[in-house]
C-alpha positions, 0 to 999 in steps of 0.5 A: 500500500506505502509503495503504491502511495508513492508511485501515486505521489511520484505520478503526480509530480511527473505529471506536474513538471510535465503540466509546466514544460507543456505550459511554457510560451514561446516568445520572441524577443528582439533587441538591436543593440549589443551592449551591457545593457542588454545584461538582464534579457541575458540574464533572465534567459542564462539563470532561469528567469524566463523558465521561472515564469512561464516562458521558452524566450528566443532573443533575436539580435535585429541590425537597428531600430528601424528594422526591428519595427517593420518585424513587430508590424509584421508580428515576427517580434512582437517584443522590442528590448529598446527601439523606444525613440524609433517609435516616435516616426513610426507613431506618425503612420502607425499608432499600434507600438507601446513603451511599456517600461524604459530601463535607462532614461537619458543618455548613455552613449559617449562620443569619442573622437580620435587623438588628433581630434581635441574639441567639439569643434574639430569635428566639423568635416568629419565622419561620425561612425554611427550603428545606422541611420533612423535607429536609437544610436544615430538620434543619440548621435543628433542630440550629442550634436545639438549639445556640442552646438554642432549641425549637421548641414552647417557644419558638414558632418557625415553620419556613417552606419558602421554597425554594431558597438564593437564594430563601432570602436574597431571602425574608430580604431582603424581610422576609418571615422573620425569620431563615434558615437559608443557606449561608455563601456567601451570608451574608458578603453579607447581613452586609456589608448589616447583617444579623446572622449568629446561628449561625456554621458556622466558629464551632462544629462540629456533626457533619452530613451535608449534600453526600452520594453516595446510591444503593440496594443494588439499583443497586449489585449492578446498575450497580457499575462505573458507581457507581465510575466516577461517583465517579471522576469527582466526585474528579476534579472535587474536584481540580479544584476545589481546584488553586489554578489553577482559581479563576478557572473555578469561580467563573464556574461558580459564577456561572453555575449560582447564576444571580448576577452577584454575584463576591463570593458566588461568591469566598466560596462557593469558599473555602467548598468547598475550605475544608470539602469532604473530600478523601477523602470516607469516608461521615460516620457520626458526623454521621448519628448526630447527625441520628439522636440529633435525629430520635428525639425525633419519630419514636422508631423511627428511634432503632433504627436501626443507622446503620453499616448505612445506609454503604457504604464499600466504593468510597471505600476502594478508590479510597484504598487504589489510591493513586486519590486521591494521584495525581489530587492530585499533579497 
């Protein structure tokens, strides 16, 4: 009878893991950037995060913005891990994409110019590398400008689509542009090599959206308890991310998925992350004003544009007032 009990007991929780494995959701996520920022979608998917909720997550690495937000129309991404800025010239034709969550809501990109480039202003005739035109680095690449009191036209600068982040410093180090616009992780190496940072991100404070949760309205009323659920499990990971005693682990991941052998970039790339990625991710509204306020000299349609209609709040403030964040922090 105690060995039937058991077989019983064993059955159940066979058919228990099973119930789990079969209730797991697939889900695609895109994100167009490779930088330590990108950490807690690395996170959520190497430490169980996603598994914990639910959800078998295939992360998608898109060429830029505007890419990933032809897929998303197409329904073959139906989550954005950033590409929060390039919704403000899709939202002139298309007004289904939602910012639901924003992890770092100002500038977090520097501009680092070769050594015989000493100010601002020597960059005038000058190739500026970029990731690609329309996406969140080349209008971080335009407000840099503006803050250096440079312009484009006047000044003859060329904005030249080198691709991703590493590419980016390689393209720099070679010569082949003058100056780029690159994240700080990677610029405290480029310094150290004589390089000069033109536009410091920690210096100024320039209101942005850069690492951003984007979906459409239609997979919202659809897949509503999968989006929670994802956002779940990327808190987790920001928690993750920030215990002190996980240092060690998320700088070999960072080291892993920059492809770098390079501890100093990927030590300064965590300091970074913790240093400027929210804790309680509310989407950043001022920082889409400001890309609106920089996008409306070119396209004056986007200047009509309710941005607050762009932001869909409504998760990150529910996980807030549950006491969601408190708890996984206070781990």
């Amino acid at each position: 009878m105690k060995m039937t009990r058991c077989l019983i007991l064993s059955l159940a929780l066979l058919s228990i893991d099973a119930t789990f494995a079969l209730a797991a959701t697939k889900l695609t996520i895109g994100h167009s950037t490779i930088n330590p920022r990108v950490a807690p979608l690395w996170i959520a998917q190497e430490k169980g995060f996603f598994q914990k909720y639910g959800i078998d997550a295939t992360l998608v690495f898109v060429r830029n913005t505007p890419l990933m937000i032809a897929a998303m129309k197409a329904g073959t991404i139906p989550i954005a891990y950033g590409g929060g800025s390039g919704i403000l010239g899709a939202s002139v034709t298309e007004s289904d994409l939602r910012v639901l969550a924003t992890f770092t809501g100002r500038m977090t990109n520097n501009v680092v110019a070769r050594p015989a480039i000493k100010a601002a202003k020597d960059l005038r005739g000058k190739k500026l590398g970029i990731q690609g035109i329309g996406g969140t680095n080349w209008m971080a690449a335009l407000l840099w400008l503006e803050n250096l009191g440079l312009d484009l036209k006047r000044d003859n600068i060329i904005l030249q689509g080198t691709g991703e982040q590493v590419v980016r410093a390689q393209a720099l180090e070679s010569g082949s542009v003058d100056a780029a616009v690159i994240d700080m992780a990677f610029s405290k190496k480029l310094e150290q090599r004589g390089f000069n940072v033109i536009g410091d991100a920690l210096k100024t404070d320039i209101p942005f959206t850069g690492v951003d949760i984007v979906t459409t309205k239609g997979f919202m009323n659809d897949q509503s308890p999968l989006i929670e659920n994802m956002i779940k499990a990327l808190m987790e990971s920001m928690a993750y991310l920030v215990a002190p005693k996980n240092q060690g682990a998320v700088v070999e991941l960072i080291m892993k998925k920059l492809r770098i052998k390079d501890t100093l970039t990927a030590e300064e790339g965590y300091h970074d992350a913790v240093r400027t990625m929210a804790r309680k991710p509310y989407p950043a509204v001022e920082g889409m004003r400001n890309v609106q306020r920089l996008l409306k000299s070119q396209n004056p349609r986007i200047g009509d544009v309710n941005v607050e209609d762009l932001v869909d709040s409504r998760y990150i403030k529910r996980l807030d007032e549950s006491g969601f964040f408190e708890r996984i922090y206070g781990k």
